[in-house]
Backbone as XML, in Angstrom:
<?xml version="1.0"?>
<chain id="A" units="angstrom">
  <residue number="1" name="UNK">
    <atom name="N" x="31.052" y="-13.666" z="18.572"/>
    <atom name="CA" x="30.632" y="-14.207" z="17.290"/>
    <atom name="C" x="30.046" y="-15.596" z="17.495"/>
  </residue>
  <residue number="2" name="UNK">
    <atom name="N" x="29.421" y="-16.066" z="17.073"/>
    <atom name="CA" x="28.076" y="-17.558" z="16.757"/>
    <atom name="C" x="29.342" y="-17.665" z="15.712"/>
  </residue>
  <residue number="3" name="UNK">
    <atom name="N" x="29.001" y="-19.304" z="15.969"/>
    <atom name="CA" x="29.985" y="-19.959" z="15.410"/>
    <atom name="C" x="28.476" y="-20.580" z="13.678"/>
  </residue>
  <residue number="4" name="UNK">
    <atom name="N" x="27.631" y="-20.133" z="13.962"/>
    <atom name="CA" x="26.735" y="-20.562" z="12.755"/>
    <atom name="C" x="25.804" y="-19.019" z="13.029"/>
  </residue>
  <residue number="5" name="UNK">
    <atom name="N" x="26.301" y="-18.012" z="12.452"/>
    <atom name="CA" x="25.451" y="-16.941" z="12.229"/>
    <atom name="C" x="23.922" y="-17.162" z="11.892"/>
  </residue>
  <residue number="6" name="UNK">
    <atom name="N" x="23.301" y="-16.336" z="12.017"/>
    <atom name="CA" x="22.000" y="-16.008" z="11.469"/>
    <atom name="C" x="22.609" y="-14.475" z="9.943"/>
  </residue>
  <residue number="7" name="UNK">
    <atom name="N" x="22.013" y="-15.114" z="9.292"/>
    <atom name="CA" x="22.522" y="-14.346" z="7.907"/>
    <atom name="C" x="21.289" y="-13.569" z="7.132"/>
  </residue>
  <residue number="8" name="UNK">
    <atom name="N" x="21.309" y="-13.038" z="6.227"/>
    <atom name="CA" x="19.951" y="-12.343" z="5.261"/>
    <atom name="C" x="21.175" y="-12.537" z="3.848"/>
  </residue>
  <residue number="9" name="UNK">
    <atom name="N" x="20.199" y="-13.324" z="2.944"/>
    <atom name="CA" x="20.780" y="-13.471" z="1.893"/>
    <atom name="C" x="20.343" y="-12.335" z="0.881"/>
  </residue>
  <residue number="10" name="UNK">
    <atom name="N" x="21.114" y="-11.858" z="0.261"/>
    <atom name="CA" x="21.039" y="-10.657" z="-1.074"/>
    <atom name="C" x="19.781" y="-10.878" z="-1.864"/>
  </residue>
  <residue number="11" name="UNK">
    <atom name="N" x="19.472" y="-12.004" z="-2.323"/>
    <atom name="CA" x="18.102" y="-12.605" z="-3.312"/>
    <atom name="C" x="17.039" y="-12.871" z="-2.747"/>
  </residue>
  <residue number="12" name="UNK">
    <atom name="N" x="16.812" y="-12.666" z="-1.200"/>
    <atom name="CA" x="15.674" y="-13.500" z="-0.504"/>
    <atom name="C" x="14.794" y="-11.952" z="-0.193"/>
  </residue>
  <residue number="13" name="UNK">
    <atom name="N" x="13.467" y="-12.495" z="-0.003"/>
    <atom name="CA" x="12.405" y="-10.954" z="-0.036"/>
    <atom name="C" x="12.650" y="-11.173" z="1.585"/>
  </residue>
  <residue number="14" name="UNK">
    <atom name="N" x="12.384" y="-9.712" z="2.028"/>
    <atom name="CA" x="12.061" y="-9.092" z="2.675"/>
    <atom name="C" x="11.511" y="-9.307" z="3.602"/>
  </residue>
  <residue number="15" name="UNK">
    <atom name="N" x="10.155" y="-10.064" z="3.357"/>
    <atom name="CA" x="9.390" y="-10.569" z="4.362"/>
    <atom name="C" x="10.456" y="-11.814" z="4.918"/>
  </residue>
  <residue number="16" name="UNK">
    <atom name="N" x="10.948" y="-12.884" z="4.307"/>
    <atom name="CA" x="11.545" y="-13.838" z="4.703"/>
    <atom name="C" x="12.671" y="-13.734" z="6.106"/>
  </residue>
  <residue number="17" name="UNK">
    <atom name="N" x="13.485" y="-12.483" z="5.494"/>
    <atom name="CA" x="14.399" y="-11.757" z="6.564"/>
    <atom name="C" x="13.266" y="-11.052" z="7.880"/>
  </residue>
  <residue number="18" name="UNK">
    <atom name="N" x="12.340" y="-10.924" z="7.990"/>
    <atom name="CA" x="11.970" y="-10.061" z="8.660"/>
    <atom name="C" x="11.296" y="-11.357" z="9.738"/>
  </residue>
  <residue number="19" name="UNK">
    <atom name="N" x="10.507" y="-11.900" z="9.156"/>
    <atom name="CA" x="10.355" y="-13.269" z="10.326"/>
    <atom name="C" x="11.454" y="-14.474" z="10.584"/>
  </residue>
  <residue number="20" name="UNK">
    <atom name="N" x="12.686" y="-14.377" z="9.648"/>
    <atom name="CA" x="14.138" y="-14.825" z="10.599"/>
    <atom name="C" x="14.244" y="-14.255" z="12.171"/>
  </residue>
  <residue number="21" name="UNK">
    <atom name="N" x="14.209" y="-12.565" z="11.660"/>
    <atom name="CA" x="14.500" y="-11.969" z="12.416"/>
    <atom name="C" x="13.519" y="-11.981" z="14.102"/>
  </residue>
  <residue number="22" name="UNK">
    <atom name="N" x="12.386" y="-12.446" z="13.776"/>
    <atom name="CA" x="11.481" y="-12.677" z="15.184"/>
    <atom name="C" x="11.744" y="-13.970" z="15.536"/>
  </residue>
  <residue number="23" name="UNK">
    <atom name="N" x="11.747" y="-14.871" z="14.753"/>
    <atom name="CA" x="12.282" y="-16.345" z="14.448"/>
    <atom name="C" x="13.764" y="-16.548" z="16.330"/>
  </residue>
  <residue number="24" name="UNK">
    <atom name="N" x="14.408" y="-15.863" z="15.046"/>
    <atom name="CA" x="16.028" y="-15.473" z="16.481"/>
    <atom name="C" x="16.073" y="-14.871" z="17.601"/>
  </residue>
  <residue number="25" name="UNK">
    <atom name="N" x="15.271" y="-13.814" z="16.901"/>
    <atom name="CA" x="14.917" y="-12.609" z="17.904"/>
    <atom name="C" x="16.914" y="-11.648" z="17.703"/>
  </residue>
  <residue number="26" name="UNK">
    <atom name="N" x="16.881" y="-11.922" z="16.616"/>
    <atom name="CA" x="18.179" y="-10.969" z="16.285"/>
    <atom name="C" x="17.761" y="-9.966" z="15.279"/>
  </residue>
  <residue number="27" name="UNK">
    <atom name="N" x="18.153" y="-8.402" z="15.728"/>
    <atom name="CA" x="17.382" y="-7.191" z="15.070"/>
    <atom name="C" x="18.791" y="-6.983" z="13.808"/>
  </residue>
  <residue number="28" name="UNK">
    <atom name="N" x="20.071" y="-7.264" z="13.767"/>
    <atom name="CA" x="20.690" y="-7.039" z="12.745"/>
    <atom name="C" x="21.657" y="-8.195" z="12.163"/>
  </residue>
  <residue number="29" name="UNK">
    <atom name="N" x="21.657" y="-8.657" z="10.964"/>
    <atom name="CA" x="22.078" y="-9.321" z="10.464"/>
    <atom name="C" x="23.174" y="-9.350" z="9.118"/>
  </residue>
  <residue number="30" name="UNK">
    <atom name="N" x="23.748" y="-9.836" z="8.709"/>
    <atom name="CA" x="24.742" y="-9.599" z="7.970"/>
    <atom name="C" x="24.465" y="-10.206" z="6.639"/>
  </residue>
  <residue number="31" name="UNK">
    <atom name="N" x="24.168" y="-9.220" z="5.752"/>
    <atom name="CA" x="23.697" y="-9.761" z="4.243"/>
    <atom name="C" x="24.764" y="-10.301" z="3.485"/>
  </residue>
  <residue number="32" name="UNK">
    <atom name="N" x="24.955" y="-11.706" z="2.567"/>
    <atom name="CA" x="25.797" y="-12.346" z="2.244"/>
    <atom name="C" x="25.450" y="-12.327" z="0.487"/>
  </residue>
  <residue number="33" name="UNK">
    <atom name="N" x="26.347" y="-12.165" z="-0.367"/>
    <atom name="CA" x="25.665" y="-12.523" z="-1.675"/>
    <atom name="C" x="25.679" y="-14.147" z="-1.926"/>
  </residue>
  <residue number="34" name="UNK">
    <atom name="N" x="25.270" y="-14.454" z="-3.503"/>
    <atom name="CA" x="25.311" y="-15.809" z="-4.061"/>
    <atom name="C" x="26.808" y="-16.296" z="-3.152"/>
  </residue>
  <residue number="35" name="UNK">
    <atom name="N" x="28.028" y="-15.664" z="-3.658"/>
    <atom name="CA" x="29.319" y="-16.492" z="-3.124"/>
    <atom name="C" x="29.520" y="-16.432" z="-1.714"/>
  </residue>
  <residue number="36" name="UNK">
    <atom name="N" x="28.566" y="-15.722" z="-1.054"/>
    <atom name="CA" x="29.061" y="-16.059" z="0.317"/>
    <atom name="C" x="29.779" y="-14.831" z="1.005"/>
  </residue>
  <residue number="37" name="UNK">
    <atom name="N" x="30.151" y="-13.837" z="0.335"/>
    <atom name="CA" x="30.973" y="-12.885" z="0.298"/>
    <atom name="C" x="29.620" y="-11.630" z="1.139"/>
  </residue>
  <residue number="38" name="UNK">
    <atom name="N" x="30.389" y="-10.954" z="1.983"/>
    <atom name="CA" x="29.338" y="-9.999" z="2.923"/>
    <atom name="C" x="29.207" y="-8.780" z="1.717"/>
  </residue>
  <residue number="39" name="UNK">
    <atom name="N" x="27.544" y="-8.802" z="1.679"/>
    <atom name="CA" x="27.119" y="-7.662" z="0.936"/>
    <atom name="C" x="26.868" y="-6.207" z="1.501"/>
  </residue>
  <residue number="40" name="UNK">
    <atom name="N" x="26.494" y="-6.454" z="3.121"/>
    <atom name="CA" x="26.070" y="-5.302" z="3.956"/>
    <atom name="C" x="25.574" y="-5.975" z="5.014"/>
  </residue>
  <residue number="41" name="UNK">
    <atom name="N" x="24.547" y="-5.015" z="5.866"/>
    <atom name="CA" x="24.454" y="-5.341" z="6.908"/>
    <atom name="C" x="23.153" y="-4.880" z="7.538"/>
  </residue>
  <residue number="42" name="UNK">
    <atom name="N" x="21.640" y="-5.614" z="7.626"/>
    <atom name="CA" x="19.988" y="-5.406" z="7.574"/>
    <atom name="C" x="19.856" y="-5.032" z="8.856"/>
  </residue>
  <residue number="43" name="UNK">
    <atom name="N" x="19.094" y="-3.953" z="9.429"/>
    <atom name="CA" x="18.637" y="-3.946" z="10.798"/>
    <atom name="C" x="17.200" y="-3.398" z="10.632"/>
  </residue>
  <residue number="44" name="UNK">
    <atom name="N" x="16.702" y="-4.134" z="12.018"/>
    <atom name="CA" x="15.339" y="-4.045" z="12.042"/>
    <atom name="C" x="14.754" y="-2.448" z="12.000"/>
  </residue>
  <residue number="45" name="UNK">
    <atom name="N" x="15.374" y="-1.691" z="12.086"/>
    <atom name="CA" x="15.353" y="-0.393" z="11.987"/>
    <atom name="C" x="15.245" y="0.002" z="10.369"/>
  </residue>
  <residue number="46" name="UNK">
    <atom name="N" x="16.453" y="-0.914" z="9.924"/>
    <atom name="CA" x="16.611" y="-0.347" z="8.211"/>
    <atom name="C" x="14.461" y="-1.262" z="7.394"/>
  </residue>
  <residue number="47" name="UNK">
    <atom name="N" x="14.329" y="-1.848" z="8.597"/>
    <atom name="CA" x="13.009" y="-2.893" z="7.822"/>
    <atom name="C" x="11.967" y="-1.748" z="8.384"/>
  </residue>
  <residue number="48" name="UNK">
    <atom name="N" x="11.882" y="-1.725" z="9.339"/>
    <atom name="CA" x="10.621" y="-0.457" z="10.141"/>
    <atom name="C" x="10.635" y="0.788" z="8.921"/>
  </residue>
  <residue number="49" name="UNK">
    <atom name="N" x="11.771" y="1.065" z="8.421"/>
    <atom name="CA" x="11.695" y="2.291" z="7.867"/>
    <atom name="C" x="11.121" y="2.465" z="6.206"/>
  </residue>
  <residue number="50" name="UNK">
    <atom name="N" x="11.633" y="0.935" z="6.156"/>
    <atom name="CA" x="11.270" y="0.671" z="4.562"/>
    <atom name="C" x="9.483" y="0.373" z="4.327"/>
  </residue>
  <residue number="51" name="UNK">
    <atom name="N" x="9.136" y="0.346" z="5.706"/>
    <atom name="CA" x="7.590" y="-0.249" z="6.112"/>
    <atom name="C" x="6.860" y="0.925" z="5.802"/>
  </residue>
  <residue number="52" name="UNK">
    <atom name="N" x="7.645" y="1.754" z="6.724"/>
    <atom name="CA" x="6.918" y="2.907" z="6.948"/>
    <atom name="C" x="6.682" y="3.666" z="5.804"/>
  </residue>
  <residue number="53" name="UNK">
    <atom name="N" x="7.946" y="3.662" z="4.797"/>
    <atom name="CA" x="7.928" y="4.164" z="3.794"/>
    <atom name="C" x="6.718" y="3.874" z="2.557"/>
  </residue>
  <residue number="54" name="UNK">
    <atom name="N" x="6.716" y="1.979" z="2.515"/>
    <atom name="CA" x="5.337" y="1.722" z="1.371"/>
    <atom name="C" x="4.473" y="1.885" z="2.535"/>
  </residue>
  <residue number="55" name="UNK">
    <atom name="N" x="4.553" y="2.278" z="3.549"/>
    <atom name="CA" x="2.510" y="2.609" z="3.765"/>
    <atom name="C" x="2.489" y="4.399" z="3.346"/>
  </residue>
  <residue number="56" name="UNK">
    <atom name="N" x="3.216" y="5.379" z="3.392"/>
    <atom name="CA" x="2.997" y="6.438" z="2.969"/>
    <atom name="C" x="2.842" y="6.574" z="1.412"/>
  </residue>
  <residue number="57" name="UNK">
    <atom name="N" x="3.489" y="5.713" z="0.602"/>
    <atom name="CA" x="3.631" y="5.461" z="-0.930"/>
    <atom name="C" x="1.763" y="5.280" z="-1.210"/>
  </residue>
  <residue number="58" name="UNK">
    <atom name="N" x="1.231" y="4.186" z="-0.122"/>
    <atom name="CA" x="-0.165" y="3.489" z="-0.516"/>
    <atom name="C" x="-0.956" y="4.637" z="-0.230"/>
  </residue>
  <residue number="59" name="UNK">
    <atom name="N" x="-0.555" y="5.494" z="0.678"/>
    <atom name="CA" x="-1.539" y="6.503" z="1.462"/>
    <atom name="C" x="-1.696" y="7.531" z="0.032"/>
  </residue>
  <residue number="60" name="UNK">
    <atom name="N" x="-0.711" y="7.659" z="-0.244"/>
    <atom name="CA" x="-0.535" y="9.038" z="-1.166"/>
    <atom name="C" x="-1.329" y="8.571" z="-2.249"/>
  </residue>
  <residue number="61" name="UNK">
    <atom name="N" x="-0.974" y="7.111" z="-2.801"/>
    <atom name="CA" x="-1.664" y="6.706" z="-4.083"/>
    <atom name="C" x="-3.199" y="7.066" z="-3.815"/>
  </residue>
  <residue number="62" name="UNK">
    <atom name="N" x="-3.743" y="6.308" z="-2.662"/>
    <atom name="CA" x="-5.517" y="6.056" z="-2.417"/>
    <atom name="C" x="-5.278" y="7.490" z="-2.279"/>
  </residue>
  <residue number="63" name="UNK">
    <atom name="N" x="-4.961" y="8.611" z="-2.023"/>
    <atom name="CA" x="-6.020" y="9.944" z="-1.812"/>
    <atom name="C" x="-5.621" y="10.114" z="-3.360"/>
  </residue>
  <residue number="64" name="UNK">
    <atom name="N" x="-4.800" y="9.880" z="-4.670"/>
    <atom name="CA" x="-4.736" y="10.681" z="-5.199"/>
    <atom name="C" x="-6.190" y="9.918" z="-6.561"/>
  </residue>
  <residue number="65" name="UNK">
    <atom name="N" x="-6.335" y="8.249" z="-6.030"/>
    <atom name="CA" x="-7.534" y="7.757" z="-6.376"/>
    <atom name="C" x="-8.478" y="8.762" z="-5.901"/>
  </residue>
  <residue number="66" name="UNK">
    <atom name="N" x="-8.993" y="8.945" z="-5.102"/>
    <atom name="CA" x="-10.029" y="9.594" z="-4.589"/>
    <atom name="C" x="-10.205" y="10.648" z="-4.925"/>
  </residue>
  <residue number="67" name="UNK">
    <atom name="N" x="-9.210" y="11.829" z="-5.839"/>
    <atom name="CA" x="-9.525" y="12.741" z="-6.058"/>
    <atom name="C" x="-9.892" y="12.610" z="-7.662"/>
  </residue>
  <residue number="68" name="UNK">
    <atom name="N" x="-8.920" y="11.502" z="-8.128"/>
    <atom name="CA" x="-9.041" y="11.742" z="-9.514"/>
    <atom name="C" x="-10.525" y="10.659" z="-10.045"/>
  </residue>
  <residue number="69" name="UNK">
    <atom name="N" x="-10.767" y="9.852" z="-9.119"/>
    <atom name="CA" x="-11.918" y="8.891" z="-9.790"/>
    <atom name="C" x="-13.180" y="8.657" z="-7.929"/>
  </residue>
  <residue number="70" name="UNK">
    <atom name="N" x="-14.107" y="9.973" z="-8.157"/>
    <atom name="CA" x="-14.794" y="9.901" z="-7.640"/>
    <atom name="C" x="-16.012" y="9.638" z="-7.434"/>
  </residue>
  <residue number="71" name="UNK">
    <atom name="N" x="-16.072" y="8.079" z="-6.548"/>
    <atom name="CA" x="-16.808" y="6.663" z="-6.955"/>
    <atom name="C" x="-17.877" y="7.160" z="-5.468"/>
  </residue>
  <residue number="72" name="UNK">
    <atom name="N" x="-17.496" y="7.938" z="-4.565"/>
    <atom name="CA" x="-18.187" y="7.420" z="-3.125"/>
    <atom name="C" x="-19.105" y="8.737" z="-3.354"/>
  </residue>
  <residue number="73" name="UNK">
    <atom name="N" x="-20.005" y="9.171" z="-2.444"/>
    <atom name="CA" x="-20.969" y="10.071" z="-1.823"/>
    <atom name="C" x="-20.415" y="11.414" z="-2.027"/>
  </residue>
  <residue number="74" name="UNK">
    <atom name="N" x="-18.995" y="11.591" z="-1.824"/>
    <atom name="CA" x="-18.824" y="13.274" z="-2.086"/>
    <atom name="C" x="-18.324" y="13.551" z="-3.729"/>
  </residue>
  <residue number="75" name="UNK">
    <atom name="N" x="-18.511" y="12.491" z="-4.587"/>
    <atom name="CA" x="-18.555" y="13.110" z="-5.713"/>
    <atom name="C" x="-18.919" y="14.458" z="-6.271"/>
  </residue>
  <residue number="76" name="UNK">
    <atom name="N" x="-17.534" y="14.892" z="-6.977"/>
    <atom name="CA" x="-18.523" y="16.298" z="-7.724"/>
    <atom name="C" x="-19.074" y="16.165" z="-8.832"/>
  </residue>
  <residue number="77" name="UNK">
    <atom name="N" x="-19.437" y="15.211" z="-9.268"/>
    <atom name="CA" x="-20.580" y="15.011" z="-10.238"/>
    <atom name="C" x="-22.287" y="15.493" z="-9.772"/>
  </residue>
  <residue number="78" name="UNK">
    <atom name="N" x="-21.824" y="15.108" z="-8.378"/>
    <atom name="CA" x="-23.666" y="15.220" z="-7.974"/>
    <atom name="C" x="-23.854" y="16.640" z="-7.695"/>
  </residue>
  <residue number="79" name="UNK">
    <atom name="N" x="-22.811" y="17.792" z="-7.671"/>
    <atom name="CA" x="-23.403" y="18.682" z="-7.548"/>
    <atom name="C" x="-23.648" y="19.652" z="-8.991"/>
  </residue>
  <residue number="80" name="UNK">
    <atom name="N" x="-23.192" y="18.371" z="-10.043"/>
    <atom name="CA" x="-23.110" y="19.223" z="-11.293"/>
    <atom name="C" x="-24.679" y="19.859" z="-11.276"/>
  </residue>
  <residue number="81" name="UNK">
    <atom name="N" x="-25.711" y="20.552" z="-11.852"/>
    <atom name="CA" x="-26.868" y="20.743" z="-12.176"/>
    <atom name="C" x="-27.452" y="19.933" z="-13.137"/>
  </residue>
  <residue number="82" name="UNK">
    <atom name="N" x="-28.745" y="19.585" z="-13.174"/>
    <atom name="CA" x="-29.391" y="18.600" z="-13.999"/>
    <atom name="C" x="-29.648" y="19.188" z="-15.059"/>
  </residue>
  <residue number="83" name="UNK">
    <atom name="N" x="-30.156" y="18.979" z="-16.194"/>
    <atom name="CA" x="-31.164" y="19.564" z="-17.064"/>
    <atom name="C" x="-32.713" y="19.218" z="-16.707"/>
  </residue>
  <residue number="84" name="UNK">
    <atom name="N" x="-33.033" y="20.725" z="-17.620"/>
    <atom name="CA" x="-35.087" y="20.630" z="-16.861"/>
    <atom name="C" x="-35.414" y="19.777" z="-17.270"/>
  </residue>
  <residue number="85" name="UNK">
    <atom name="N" x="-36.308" y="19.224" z="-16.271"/>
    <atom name="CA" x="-37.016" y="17.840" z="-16.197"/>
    <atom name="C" x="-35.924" y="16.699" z="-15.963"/>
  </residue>
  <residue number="86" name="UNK">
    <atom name="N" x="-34.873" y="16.436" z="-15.392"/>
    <atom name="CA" x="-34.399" y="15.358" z="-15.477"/>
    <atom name="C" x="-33.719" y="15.486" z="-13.845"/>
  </residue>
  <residue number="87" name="UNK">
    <atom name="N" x="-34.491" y="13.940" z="-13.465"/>
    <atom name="CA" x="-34.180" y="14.081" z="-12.241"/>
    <atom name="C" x="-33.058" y="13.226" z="-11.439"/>
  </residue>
  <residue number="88" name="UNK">
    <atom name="N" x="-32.133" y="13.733" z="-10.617"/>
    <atom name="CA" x="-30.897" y="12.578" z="-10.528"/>
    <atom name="C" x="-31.487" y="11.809" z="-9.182"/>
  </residue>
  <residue number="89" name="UNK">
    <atom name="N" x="-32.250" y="10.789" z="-9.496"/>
    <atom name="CA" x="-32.342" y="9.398" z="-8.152"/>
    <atom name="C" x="-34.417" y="9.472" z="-8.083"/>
  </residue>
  <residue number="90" name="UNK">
    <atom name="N" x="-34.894" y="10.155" z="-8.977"/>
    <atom name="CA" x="-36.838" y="10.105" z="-8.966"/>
    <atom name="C" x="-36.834" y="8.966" z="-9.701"/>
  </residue>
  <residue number="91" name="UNK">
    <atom name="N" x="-38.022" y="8.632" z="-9.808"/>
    <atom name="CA" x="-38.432" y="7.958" z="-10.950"/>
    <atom name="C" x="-39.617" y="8.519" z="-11.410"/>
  </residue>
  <residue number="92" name="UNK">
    <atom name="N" x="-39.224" y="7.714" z="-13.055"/>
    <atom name="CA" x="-39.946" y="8.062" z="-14.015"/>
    <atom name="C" x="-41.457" y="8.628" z="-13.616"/>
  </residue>
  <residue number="93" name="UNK">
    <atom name="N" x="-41.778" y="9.992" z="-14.376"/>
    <atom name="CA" x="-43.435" y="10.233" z="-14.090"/>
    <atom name="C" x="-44.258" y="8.796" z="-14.540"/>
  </residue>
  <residue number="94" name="UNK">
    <atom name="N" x="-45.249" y="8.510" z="-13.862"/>
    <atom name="CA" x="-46.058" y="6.905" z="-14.406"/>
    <atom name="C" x="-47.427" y="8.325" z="-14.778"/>
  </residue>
  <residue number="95" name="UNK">
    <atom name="N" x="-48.083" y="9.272" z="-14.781"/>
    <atom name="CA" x="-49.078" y="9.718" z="-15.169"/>
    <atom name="C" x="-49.255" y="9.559" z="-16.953"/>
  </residue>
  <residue number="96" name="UNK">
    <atom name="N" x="-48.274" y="9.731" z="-17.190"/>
    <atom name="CA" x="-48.152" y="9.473" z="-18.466"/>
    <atom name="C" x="-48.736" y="11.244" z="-18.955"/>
  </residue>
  <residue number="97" name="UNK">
    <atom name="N" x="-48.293" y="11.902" z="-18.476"/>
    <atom name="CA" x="-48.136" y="13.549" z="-18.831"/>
    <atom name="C" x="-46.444" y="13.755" z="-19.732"/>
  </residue>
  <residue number="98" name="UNK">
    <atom name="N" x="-46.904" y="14.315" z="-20.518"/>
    <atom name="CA" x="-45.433" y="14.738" z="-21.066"/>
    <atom name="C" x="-45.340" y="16.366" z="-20.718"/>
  </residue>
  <residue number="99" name="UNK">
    <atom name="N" x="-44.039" y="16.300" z="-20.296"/>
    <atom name="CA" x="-43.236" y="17.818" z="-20.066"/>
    <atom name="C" x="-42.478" y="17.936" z="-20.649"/>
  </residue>
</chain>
């Protein structure tokens, strides 16, 4: 036992504990609440996993953007069909013919 632990306090984010932790170079630490009293116990394992977890959360969100609001090149708007005479990306006839 360290006679002055390295600790992770109950109220402090995440990130803060996580560069303690490179800071020491200690992968588990002992979470303390407001009184001081041991709440549990953080390992760099329990942080890797929680990582891993919001990048699959972000992954899932952006494809489910992409399906529901389609902004890029494979839109299925562009393969909707036009109406006659209307062209998607020409420009205007300049002859000045009406069709």
């Amino acid at each position: 036992m360290r006679k002055d632990p390295v600790v992770a306090h109950a109220d402090e984010p995440l990130r803060a504990v996580v560069y303690r932790m490179a800071e020491t170079g200690v992968t588990r630490m002992p979470v303390v609440d407001v009184g001081g009293k041991l709440a549990g116990i953080i390992s760099l394992e329990d942080l890797l996993r929680a990582r891993v977890r919001d990048l699959e959360e972000e992954r899932r969100r952006e494809r489910v953007l992409r399906i529901h609001l389609p902004f890029g090149g494979n839109s299925e708007l562009e393969d909707e069909p036009q109406p006659s005479g209307v062209s998607s990306g020409s420009k205007p006839d300049s002859s000045g013919a009406a069709g």
